[in-house]
BADREN-739077 format. One line per field, with one value per residue: residue in three letters; y, x, z of N, C-alpha, C, O, CB in turn. Coordinates in pm, 1 decimal. Last residue first. Glycine has a CB too. Layout:
N
type [ALA:...]
n.Y [Y:...]
n.X [X:...]
n.Z [Z:...]
ca.Y [Y:...]
ca.X [X:...]
ca.Z [Z:...]
c.Y [Y:...]
c.X [X:...]
c.Z [Z:...]
o.Y [Y:...]
o.X [X:...]
o.Z [Z:...]
cb.Y [Y:...]
cb.X [X:...]
cb.Z [Z:...]
END
This chain:
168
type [UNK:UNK:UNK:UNK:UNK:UNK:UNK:UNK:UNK:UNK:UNK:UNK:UNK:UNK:UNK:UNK:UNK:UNK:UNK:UNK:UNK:UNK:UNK:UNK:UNK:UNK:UNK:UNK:UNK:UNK:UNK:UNK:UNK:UNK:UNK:UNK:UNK:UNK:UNK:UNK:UNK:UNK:UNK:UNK:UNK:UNK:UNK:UNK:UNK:UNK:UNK:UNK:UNK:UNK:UNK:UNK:UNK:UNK:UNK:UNK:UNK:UNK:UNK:UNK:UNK:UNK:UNK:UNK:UNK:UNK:UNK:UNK:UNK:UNK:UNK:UNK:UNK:UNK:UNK:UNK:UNK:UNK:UNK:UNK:UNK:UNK:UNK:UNK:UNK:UNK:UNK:UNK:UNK:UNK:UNK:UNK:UNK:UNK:UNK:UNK:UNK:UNK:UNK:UNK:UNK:UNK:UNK:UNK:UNK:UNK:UNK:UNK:UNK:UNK:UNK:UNK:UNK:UNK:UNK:UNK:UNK:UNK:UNK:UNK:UNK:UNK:UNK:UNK:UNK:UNK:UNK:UNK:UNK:UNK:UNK:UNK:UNK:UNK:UNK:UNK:UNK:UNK:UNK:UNK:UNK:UNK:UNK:UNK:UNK:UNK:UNK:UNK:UNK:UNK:UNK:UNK:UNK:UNK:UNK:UNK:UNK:UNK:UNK:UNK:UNK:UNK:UNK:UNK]
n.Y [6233.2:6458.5:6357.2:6419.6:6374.6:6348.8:6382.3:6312.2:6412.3:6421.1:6612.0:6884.4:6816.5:6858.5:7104.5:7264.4:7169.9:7301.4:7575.9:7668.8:7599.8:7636.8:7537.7:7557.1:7299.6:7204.2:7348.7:7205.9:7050.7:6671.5:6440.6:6313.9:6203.4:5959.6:5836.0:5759.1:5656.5:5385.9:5285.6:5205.0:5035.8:4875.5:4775.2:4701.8:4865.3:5016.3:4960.5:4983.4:5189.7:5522.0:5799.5:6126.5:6393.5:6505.4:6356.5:6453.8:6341.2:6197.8:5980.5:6179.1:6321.6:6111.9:6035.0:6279.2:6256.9:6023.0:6058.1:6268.0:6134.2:5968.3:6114.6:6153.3:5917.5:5983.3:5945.7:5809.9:6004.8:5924.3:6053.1:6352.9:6458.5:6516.1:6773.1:6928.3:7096.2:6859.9:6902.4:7117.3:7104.9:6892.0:7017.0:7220.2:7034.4:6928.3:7163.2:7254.6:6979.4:7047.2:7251.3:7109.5:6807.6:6750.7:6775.8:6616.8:6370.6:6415.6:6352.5:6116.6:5993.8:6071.9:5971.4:5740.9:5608.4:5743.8:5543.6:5338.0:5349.8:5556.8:5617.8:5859.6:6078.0:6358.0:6502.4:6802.7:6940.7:7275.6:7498.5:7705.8:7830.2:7679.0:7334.0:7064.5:6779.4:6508.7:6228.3:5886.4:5532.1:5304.6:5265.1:5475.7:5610.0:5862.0:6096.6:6461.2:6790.3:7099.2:7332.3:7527.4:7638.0:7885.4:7894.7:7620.6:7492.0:7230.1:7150.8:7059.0:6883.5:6637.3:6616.5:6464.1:6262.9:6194.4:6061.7:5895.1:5684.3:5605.2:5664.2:5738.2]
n.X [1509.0:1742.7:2109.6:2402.9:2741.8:2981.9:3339.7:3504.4:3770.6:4060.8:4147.9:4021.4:3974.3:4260.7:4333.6:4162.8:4229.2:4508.7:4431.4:4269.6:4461.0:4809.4:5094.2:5321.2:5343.6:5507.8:5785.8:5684.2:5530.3:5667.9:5773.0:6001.8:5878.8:5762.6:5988.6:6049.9:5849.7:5889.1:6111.8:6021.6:5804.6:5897.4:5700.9:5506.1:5344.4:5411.1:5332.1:4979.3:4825.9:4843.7:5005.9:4977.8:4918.9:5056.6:5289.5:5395.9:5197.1:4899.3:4801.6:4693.6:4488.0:4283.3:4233.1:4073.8:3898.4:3742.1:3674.1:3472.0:3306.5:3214.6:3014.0:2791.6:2758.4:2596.9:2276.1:1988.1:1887.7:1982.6:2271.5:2314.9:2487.7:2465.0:2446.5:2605.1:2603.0:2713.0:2947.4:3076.1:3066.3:3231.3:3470.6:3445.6:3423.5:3751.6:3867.4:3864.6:3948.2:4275.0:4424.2:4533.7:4695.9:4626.0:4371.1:4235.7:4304.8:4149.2:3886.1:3870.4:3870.9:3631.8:3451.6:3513.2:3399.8:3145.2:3015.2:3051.8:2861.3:2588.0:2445.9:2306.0:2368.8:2278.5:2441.4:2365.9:2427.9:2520.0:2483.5:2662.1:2466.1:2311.1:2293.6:2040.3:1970.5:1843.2:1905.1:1825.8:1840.6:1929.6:1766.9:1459.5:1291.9:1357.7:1462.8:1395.8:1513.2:1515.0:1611.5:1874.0:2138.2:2154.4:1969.3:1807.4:1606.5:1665.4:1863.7:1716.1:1497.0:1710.2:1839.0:1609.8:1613.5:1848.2:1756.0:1588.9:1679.6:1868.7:1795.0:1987.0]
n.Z [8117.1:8238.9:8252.2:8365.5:8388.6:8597.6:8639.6:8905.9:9106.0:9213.7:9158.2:9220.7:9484.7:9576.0:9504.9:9656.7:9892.5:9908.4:9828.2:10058.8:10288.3:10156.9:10236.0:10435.8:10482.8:10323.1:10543.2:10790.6:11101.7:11093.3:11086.8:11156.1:11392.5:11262.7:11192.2:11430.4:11519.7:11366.6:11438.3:11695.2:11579.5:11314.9:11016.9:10954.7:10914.8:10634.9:10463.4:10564.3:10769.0:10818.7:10745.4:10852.3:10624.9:10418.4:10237.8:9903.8:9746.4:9916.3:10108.8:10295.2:10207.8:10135.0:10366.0:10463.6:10264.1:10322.3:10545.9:10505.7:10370.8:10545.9:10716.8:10546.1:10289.4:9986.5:9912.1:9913.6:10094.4:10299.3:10291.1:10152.5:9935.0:9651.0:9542.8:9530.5:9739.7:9885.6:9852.0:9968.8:10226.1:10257.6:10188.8:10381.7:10612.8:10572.8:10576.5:10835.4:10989.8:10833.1:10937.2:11155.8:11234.2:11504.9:11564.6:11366.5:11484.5:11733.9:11640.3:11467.5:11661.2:11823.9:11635.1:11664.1:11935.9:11879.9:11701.2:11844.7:12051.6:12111.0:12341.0:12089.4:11832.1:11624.5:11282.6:11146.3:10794.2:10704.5:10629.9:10837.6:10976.8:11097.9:11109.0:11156.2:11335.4:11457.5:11674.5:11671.4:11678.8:11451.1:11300.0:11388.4:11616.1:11604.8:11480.5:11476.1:11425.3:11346.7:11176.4:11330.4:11514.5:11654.1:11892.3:12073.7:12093.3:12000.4:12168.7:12393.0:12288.1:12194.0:12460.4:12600.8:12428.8:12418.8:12738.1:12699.3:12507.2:12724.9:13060.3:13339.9]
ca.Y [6143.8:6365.3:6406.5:6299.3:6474.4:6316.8:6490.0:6271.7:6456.2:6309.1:6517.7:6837.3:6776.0:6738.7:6995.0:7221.7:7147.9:7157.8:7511.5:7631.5:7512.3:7657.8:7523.0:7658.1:7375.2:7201.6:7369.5:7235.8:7082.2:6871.2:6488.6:6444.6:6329.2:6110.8:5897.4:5828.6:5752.6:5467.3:5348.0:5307.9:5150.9:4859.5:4859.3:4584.6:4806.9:5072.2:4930.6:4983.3:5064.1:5388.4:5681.7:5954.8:6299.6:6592.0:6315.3:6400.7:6306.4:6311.2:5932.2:6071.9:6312.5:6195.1:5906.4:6200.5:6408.7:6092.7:5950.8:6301.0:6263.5:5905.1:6047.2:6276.8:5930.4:5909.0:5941.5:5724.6:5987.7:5878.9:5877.4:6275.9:6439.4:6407.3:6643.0:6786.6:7155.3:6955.7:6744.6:7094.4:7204.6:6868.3:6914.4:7260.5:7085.4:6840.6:7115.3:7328.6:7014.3:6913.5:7233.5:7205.2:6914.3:6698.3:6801.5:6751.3:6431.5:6331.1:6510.9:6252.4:5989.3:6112.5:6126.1:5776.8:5607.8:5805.0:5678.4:5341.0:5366.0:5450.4:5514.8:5839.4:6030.3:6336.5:6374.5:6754.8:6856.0:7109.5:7456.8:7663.1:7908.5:7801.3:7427.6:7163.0:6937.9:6573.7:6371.6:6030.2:5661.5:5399.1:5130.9:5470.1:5487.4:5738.6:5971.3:6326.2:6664.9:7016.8:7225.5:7464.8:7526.4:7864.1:8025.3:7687.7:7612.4:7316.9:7198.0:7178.3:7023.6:6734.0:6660.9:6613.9:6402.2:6187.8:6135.5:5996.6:5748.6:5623.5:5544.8:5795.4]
ca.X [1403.2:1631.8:2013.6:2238.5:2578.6:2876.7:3199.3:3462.6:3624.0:3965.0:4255.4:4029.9:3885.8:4158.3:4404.8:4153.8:4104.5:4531.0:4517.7:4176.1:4323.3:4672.3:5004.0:5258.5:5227.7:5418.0:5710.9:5757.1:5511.6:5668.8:5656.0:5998.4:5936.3:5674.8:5881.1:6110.7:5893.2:5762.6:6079.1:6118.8:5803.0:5915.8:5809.0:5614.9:5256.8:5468.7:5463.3:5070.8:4852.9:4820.1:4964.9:5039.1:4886.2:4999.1:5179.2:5441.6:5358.5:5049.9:4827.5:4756.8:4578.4:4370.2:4219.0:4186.3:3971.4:3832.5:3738.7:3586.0:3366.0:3273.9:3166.4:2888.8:2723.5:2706.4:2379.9:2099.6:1828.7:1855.6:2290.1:2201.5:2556.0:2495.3:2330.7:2579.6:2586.4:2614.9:2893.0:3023.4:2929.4:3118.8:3395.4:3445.9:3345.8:3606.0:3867.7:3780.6:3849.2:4163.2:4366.1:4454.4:4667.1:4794.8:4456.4:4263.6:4380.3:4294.2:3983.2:3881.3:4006.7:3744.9:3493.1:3519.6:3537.4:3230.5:3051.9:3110.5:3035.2:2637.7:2464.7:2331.8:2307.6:2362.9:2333.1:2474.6:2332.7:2545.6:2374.2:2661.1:2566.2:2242.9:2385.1:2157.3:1970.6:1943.3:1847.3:1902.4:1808.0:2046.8:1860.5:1611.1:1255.3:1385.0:1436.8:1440.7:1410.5:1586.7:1501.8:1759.9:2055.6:2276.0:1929.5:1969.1:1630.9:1545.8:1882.3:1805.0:1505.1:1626.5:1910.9:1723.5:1445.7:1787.0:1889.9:1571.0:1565.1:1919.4:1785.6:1908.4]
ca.Z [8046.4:8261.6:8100.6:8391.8:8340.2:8561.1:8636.3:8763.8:9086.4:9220.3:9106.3:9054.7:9389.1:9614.5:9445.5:9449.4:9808.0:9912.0:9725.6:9912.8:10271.6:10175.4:10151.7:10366.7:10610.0:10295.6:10377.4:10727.3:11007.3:11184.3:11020.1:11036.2:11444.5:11312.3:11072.8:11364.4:11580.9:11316.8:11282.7:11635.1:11645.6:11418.9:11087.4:10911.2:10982.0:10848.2:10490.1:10403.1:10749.7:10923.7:10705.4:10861.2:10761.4:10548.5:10320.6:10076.3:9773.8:9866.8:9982.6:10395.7:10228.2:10025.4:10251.1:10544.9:10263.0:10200.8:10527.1:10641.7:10339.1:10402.3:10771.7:10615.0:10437.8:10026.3:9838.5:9846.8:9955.4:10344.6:10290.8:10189.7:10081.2:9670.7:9627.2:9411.4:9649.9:9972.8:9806.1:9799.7:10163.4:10255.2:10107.9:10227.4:10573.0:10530.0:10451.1:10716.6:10950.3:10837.4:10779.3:11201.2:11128.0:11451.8:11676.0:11357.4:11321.6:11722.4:11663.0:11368.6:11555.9:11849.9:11702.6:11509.1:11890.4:11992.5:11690.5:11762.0:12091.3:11994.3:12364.6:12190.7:11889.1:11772.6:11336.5:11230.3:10855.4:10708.5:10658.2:10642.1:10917.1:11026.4:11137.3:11017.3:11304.9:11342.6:11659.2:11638.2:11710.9:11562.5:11345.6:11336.9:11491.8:11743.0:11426.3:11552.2:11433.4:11460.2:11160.2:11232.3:11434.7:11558.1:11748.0:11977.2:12157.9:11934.7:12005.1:12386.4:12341.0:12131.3:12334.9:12640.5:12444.2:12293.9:12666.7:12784.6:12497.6:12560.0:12933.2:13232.0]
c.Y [6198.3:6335.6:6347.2:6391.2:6382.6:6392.9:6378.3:6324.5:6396.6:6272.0:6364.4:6651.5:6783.0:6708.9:6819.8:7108.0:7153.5:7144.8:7351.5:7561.7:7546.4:7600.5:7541.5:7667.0:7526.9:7230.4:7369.3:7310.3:7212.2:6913.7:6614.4:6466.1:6363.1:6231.0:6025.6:5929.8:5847.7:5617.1:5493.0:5362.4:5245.2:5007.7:4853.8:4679.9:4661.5:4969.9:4932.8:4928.9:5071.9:5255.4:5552.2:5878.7:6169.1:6539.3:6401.8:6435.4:6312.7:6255.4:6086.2:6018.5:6288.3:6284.5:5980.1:6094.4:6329.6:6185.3:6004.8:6197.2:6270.7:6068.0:6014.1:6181.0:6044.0:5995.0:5945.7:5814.2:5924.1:5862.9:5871.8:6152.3:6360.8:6343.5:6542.9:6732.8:7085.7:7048.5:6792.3:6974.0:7170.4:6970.0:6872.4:7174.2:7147.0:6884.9:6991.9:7259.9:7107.0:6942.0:7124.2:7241.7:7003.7:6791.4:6814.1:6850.0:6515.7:6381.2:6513.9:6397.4:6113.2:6044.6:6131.6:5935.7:5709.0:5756.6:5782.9:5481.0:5409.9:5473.1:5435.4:5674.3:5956.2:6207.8:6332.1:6618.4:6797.0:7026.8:7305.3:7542.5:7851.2:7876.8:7559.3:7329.8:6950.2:6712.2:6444.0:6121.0:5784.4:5518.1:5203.6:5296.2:5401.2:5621.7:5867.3:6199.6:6544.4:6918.5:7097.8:7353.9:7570.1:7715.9:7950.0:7767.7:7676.5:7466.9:7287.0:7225.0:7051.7:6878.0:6711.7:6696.0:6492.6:6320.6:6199.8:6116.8:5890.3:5711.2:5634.1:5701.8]
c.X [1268.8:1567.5:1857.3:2129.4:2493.2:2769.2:3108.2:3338.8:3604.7:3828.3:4131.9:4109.5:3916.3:4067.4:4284.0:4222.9:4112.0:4340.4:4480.9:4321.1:4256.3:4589.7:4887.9:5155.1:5211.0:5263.5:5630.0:5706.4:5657.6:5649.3:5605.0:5884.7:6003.9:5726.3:5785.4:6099.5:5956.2:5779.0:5971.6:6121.5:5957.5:5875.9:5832.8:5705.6:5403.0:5432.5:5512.8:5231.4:5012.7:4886.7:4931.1:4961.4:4924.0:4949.2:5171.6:5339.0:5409.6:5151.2:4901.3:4840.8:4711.8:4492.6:4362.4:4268.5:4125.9:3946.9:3778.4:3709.7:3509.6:3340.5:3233.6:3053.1:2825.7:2699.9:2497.0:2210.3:1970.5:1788.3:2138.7:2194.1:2379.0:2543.0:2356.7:2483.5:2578.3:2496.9:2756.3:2951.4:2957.7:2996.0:3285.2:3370.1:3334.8:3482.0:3807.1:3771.8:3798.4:3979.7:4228.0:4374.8:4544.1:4790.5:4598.8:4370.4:4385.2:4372.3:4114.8:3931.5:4020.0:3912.5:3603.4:3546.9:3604.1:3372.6:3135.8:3099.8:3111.4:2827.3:2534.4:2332.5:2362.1:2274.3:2391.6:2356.0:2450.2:2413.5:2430.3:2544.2:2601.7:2331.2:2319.6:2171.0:2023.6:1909.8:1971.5:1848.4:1868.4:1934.2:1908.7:1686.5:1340.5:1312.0:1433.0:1361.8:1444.2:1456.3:1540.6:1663.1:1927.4:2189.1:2069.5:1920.3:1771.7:1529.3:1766.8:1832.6:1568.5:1543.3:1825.7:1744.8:1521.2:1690.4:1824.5:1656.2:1529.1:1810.4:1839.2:1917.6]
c.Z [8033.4:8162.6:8167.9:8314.9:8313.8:8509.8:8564.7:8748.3:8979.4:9156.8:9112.1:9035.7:9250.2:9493.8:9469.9:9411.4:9662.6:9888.5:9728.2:9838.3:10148.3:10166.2:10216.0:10282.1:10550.5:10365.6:10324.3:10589.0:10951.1:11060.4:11085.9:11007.4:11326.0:11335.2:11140.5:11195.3:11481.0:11409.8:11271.6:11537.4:11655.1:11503.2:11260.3:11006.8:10987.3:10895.5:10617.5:10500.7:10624.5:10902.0:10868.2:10801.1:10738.1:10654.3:10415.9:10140.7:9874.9:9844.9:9880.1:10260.4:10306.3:10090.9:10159.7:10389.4:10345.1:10167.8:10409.9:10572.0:10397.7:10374.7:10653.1:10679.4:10495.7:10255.9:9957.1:9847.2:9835.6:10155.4:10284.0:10163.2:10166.6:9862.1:9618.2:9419.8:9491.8:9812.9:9887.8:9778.0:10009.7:10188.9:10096.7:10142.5:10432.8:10504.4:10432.1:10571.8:10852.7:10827.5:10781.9:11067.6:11100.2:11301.6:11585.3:11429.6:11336.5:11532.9:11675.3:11449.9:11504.6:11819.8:11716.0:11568.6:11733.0:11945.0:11777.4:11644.7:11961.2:11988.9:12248.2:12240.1:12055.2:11759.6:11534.6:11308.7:10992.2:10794.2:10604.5:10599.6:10800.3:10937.5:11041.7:11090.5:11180.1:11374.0:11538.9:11635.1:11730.1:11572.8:11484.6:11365.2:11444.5:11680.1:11518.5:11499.4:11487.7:11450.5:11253.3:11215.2:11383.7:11482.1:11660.1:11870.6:12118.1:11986.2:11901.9:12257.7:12370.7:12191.1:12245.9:12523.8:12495.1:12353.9:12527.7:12718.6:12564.0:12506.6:12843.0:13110.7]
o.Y [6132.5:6433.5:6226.6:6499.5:6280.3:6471.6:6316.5:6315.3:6414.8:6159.9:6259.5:6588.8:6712.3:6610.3:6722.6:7030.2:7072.5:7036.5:7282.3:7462.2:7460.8:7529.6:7478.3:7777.0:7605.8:7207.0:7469.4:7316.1:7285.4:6873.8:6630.0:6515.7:6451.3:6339.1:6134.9:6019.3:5965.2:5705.6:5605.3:5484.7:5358.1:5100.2:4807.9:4619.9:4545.6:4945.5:4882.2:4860.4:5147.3:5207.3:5525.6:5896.1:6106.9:6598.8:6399.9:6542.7:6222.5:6153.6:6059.7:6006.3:6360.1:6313.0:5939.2:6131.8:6325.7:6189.1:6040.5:6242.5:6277.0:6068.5:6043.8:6210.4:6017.5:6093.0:5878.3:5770.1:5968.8:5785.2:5757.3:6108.2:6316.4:6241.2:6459.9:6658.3:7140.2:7054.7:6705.8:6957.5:7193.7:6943.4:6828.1:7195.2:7132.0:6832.6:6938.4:7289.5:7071.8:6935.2:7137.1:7263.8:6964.2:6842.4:6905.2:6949.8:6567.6:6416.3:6603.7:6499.1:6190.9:6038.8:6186.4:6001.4:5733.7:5840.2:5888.9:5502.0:5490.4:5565.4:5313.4:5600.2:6008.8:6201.2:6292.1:6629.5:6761.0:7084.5:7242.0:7516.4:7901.5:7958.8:7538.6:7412.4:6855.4:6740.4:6442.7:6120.6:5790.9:5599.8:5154.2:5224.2:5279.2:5533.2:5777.3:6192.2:6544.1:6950.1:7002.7:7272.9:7681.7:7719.5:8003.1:7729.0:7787.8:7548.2:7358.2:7346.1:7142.4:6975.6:6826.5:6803.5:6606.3:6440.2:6269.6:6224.5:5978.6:5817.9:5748.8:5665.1]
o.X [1180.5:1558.5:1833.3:2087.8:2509.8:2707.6:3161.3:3245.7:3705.3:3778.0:4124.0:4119.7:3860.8:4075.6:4254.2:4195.1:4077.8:4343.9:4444.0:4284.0:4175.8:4580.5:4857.3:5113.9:5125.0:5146.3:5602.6:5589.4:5717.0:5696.0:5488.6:5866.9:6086.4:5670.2:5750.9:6155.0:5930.6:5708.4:5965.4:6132.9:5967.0:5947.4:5733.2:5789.8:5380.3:5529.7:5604.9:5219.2:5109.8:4973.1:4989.3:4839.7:4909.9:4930.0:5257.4:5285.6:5461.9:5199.0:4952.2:4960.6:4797.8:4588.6:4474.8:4374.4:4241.1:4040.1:3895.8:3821.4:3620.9:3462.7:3352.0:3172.1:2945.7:2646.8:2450.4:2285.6:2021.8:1709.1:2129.2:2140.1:2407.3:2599.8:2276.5:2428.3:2558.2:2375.1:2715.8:2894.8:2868.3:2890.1:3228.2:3274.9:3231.2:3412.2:3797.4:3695.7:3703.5:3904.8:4114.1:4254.9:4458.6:4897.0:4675.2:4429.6:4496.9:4486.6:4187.5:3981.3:4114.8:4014.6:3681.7:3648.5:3722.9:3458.2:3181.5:3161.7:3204.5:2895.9:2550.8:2244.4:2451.6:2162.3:2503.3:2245.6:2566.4:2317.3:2398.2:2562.1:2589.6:2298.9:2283.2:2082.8:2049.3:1812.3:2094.1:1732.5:1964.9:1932.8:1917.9:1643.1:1324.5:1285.4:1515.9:1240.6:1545.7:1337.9:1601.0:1686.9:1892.3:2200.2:2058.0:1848.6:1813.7:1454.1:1769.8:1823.9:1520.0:1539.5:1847.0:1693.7:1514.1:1699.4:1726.7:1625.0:1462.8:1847.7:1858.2:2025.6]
o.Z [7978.4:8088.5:8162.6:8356.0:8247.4:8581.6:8472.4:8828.4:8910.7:9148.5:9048.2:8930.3:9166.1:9420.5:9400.5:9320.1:9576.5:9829.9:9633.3:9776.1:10111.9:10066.0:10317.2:10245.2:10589.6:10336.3:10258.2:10551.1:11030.3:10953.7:11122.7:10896.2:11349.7:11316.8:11095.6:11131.6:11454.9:11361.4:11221.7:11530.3:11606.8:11464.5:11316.2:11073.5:11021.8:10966.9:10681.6:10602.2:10618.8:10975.2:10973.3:10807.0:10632.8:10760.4:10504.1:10112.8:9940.4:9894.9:9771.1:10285.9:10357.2:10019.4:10130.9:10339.0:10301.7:10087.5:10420.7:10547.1:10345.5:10359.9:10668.9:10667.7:10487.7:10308.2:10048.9:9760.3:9733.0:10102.1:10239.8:10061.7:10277.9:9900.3:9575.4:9338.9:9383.2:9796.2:9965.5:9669.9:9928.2:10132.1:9997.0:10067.4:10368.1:10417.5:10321.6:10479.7:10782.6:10730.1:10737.0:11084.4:11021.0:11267.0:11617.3:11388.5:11337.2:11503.8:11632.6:11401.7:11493.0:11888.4:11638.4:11546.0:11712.3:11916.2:11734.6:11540.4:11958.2:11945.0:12247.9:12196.7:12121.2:11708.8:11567.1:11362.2:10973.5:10845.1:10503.9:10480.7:10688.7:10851.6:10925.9:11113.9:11105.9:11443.7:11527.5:11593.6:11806.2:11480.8:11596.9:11455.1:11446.2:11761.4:11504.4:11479.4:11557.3:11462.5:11203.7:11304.9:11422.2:11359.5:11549.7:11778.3:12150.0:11932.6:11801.6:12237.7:12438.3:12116.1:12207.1:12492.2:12448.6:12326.3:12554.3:12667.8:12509.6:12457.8:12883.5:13064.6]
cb.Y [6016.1:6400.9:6290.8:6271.7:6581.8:6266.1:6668.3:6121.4:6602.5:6306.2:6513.4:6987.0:6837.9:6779.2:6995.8:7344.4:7241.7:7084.3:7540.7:7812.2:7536.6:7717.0:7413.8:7700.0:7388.8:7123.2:7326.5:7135.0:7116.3:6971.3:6383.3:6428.3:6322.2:6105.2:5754.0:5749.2:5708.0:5368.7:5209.8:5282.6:5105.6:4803.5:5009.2:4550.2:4792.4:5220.1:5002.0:5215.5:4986.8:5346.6:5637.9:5881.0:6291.1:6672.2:6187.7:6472.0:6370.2:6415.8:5860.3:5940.8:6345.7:6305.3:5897.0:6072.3:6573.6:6145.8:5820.9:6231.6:6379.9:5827.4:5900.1:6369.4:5776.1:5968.4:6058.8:5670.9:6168.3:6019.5:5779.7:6318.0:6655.8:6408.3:6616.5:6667.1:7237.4:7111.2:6566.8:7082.1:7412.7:6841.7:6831.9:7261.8:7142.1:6757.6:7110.6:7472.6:7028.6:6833.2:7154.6:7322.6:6855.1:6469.1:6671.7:6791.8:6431.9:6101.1:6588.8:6285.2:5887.2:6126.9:6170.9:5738.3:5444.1:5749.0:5722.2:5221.7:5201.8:5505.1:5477.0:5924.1:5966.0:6463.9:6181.3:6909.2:6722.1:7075.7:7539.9:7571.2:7928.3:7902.2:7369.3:7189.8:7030.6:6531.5:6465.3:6050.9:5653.5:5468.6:5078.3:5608.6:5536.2:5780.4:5941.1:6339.2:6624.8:7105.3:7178.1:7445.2:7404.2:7829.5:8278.4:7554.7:7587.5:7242.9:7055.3:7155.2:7069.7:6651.4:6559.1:6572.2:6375.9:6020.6:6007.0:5953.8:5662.2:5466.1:5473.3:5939.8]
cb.X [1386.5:1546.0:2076.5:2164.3:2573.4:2849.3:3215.8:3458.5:3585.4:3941.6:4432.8:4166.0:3782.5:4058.2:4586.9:4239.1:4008.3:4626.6:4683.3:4087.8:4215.1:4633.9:5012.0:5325.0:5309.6:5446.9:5718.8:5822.6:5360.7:5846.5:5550.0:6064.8:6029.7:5611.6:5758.3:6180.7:5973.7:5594.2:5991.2:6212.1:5748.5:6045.4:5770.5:5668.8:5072.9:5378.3:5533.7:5087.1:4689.4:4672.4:5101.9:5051.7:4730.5:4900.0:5185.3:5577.8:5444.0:5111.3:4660.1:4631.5:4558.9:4264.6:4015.7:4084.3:3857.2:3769.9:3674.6:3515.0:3276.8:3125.1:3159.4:2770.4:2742.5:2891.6:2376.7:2068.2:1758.2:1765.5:2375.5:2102.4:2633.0:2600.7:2194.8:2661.4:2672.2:2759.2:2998.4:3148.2:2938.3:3110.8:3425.3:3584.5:3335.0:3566.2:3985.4:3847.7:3818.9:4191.9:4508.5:4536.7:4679.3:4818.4:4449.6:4159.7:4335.3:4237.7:3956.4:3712.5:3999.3:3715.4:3447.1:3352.5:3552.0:3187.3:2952.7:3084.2:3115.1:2544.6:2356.8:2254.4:2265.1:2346.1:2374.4:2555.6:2261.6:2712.6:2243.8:2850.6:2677.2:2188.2:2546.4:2039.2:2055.1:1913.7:1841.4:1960.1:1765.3:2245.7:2015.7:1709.5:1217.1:1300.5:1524.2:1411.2:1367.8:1628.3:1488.6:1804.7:2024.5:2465.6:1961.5:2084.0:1620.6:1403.3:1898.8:1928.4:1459.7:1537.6:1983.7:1897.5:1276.5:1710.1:2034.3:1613.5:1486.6:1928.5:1622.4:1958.0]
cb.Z [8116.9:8343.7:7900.1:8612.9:8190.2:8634.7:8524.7:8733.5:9077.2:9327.0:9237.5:8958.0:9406.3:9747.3:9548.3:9329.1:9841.7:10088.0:9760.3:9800.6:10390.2:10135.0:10088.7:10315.6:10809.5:10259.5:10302.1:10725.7:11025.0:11280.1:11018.1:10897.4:11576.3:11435.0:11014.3:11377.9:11681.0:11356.4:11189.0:11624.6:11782.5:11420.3:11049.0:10712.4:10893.3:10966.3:10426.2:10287.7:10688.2:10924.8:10586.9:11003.7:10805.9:10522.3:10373.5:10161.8:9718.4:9966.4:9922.4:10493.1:10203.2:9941.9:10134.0:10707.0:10388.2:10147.3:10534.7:10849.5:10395.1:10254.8:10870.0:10791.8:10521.6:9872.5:9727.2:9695.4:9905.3:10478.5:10449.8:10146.8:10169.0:9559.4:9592.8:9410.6:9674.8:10096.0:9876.8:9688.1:10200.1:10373.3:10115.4:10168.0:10650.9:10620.6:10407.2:10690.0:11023.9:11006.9:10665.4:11271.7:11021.2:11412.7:11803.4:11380.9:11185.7:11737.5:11789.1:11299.1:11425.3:11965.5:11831.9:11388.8:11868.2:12156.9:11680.9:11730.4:12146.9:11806.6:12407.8:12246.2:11790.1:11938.2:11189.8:11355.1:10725.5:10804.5:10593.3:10582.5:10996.0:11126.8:11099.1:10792.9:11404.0:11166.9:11843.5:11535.3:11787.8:11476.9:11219.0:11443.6:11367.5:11926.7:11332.7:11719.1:11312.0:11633.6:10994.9:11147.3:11521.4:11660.5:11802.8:11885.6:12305.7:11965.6:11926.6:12447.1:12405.5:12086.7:12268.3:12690.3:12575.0:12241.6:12622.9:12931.8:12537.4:12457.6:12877.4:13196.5]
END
């Protein structure tokens, strides 16, 4: 089955989903795609097909979630607010649904104490033992009491710079 074939699957089945919405398709695209938006919070979800380098990105991001279960609600949060800036539409300049994900990860991986590993920085000098040994205190403890709206406020008040755009 070509890349193309696939895609026309995918778009009639999604157009037959009562949980999506305005189900369309860009086979025009650098990367051909079928978009929808979810009925419930009305994210935008982009499928496409034959692109690895979205398949590898998937599945980091379940791989996190897998290790801190907070993760996803608290990209979508982010996302339905950067949803609510207009600022979540890469087509009308503004920043790309994965950049979100990367943030939220970004932020907190950079805590005082870190709800998710760090990748690079000092470890990358460490010896796997080390780095074992960093994982097995990283059970969740104390700060698994913190709540998905606490660790969000904390997100966005620490990061957010408010902009007011006065039209002309």
């Amino acid at each position: 089955m070509t890349q193309p074939e696939v895609l026309i699957q995918v778009l009639e089945i999604l157009k037959n989903s009562p949980e999506l919405s305005e189900v369309e398709s860009d086979f025009h695209a650098k990367v051909p795609a079928v978009f929808c938006w979810d009925r419930s919070s009305g994210l935008m979800c982009k499928v496409s097909a034959g692109n690895n380098v979205a398949c590898l990105t998937t599945s980091h991001l379940a791989a996190l979630a897998k290790l801190e279960p907070r993760l996803v609600p608290l990209v979508l949060a982010f996302r339905c607010w950067a949803r609510l800036c207009h600022i979540d539409c890469q087509a009308e300049g503004g920043i790309p649904s994965y950049s979100f994900a990367l943030m939220v990860i970004f932020f907190l991986q950079q805590r005082k104490e870190p709800i998710l590993p760090v990748y690079l920085g000092h470890w990358v000098r460490q010896s796997v033992q080390q780095m074992t040994q960093y994982f097995g205190i990283f059970q969740p403890r104390v700060i698994m009491f913190e709540g998905i709206t606490q660790i969000l406020v904390s997100f966005i008040c620490q990061k957010t710079v408010c902009i007011q755009i006065n039209p002309t």
